[in-house]
N, C-alpha and C positions, 0 to 999 in steps of 0.2 A: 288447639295450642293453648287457651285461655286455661284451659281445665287443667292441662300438666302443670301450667304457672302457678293457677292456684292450689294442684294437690300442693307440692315443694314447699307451697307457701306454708299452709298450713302443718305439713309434716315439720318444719323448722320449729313453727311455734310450740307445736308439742313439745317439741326435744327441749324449748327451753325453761321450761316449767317443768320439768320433772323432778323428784328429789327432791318434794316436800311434801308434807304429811297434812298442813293447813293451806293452801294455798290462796292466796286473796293478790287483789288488784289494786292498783293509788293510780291516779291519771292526776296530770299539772306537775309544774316545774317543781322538783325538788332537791334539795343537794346534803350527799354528805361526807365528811373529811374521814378518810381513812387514818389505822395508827401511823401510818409514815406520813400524813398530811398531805396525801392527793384528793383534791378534793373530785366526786361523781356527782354527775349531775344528770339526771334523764326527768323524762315527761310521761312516762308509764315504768311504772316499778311493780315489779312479781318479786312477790316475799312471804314470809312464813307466815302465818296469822300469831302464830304461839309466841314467835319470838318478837314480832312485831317489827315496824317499819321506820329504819335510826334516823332515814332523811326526813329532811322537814324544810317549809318555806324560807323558815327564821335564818336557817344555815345560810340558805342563798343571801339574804338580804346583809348578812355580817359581811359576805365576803366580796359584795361590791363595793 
């Protein structure tokens, strides 16, 4: 049962990095304001390496 849990697991994680050509990893809190000003905030960010990564620490610390 451990092993189904973990295939699932990992079959998600695929799916969710796919549809990038650079792909890279950022771990720690970082936050960024979208154009309608919602602002996201996560603790592991997957993003493009090419276009690079818009969150950053600075954002969170403005916006407390």
């Amino acid at each position: 049962m451990k092993y189904l849990g973990l295939l699932i697991l990992l079959t998600m994680l695929a799916g969710c990095s796919g549809h990038l050509e650079e792909p890279a990893v950022s771990f720690g809190k970082k936050c960024a304001v979208t154009d309608k000003g919602q602002v996201n905030y996560s603790y592991i960010w997957i993003y493009n390496k090419a276009d690079g990564l818009k969150a950053d620490k600075e954002t969170c610390e403005k916006i407390e």
